[in-house]
N, C-alpha and C positions, 0 to 999 in steps of 0.2 A: 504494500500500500504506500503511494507517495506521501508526503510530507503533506503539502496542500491536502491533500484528499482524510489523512488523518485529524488535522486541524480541523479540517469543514467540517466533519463529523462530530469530533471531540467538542467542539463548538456550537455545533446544534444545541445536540444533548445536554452541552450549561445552560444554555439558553433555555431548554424547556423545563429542568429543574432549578434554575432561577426564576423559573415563574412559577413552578409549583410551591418551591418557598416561600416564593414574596406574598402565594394567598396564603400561605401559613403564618408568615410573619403579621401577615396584614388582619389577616382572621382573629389570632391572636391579638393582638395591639386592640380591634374594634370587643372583645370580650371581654380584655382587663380594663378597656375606657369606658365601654356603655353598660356591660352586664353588673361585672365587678365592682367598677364606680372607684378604680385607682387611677393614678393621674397621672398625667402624661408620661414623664420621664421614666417610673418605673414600666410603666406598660409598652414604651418602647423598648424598654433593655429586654424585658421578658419575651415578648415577643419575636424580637431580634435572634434571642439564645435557643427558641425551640423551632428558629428557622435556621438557624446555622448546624444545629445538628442533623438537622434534616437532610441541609445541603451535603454537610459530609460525607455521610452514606451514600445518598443518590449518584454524587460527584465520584466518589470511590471506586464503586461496585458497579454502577452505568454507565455514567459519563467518559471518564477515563478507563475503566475497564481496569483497575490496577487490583488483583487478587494478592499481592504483598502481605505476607502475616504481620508487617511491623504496623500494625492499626494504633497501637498507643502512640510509636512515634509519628504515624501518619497526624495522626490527630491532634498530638501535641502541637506542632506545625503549622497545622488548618489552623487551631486556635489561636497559637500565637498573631499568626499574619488575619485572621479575620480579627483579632484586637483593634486593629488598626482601624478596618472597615469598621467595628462595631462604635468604636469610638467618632469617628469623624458622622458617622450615619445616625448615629444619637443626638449629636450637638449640632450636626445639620439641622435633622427633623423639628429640633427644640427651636433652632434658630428660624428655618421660616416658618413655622407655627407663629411663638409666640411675641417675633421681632416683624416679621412680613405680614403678620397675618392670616396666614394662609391655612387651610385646612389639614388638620393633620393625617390623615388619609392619601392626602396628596405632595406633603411635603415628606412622609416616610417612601413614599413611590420613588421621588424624587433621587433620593439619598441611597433607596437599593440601587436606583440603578447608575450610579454615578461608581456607587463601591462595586458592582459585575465588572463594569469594564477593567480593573487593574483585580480584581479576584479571581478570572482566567489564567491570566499569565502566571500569578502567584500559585495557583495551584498545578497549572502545565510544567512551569521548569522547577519549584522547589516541594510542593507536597504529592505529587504524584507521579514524579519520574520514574520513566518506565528503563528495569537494569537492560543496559548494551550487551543481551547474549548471545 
């Protein structure tokens, strides 16, 4: 399989489990805000963390196709580097919520998908490298 053609693939398949998390994250976030009745910040984080493990698995075992037993180190990894996303995608969300204005629904849209585009790469070359055998 070429390189291109691995990519296109490998890139799909984020792509549709970056949307099947983002209704997780999002489903989440509108449970712990309208059901629950917690407020914003927490209900961002929470919701964030039971879409990143989602992502993990999906991303793992489908998207990349990487059957590697080191899962804790894999994982360690993914979390480290989604720290990053989760951090800037929290204080995004927070910021055009309650500094723009904006709907929070649509400023956590905003912020997944700002964090997909550099959570690709980060999980193609350092959480999911496939061994040269």
């Amino acid at each position: 399989m070429s390189a291109v053609h691995l990519h296109t693939k490998q890139f799909s398949k984020f792509t549709i489990t970056g949307t099947v998390t983002t209704i997780v994250d999002l489903g989440c976030l509108t449970l712990f805000m309208e059901v629950a009745k917690i407020s914003l910040r927490p209900s961002v984080a929470l919701g964030a963390l039971v879409g990143f493990t989602v992502a993990f698995f999906m991303n793992k075992y489908w998207s990349f196709k990487n059957g590697a037993k080191k899962v804790f180190r894999q994982y360690s990894y993914f979390i480290a580097l989604y720290s990053v996303s989760f951090f800037i995608g929290v204080g995004l969300t927070v910021y055009l919520t309650e500094t723009m204005n904006l709907w929070y629904l649509f400023s956590r849209l905003v912020a997944i998908m700002l964090g997909g585009l550099l959570n690709y790469m980060w999980l193609h070359h350092i959480v999911f490298v496939q061994s040269k055998t």
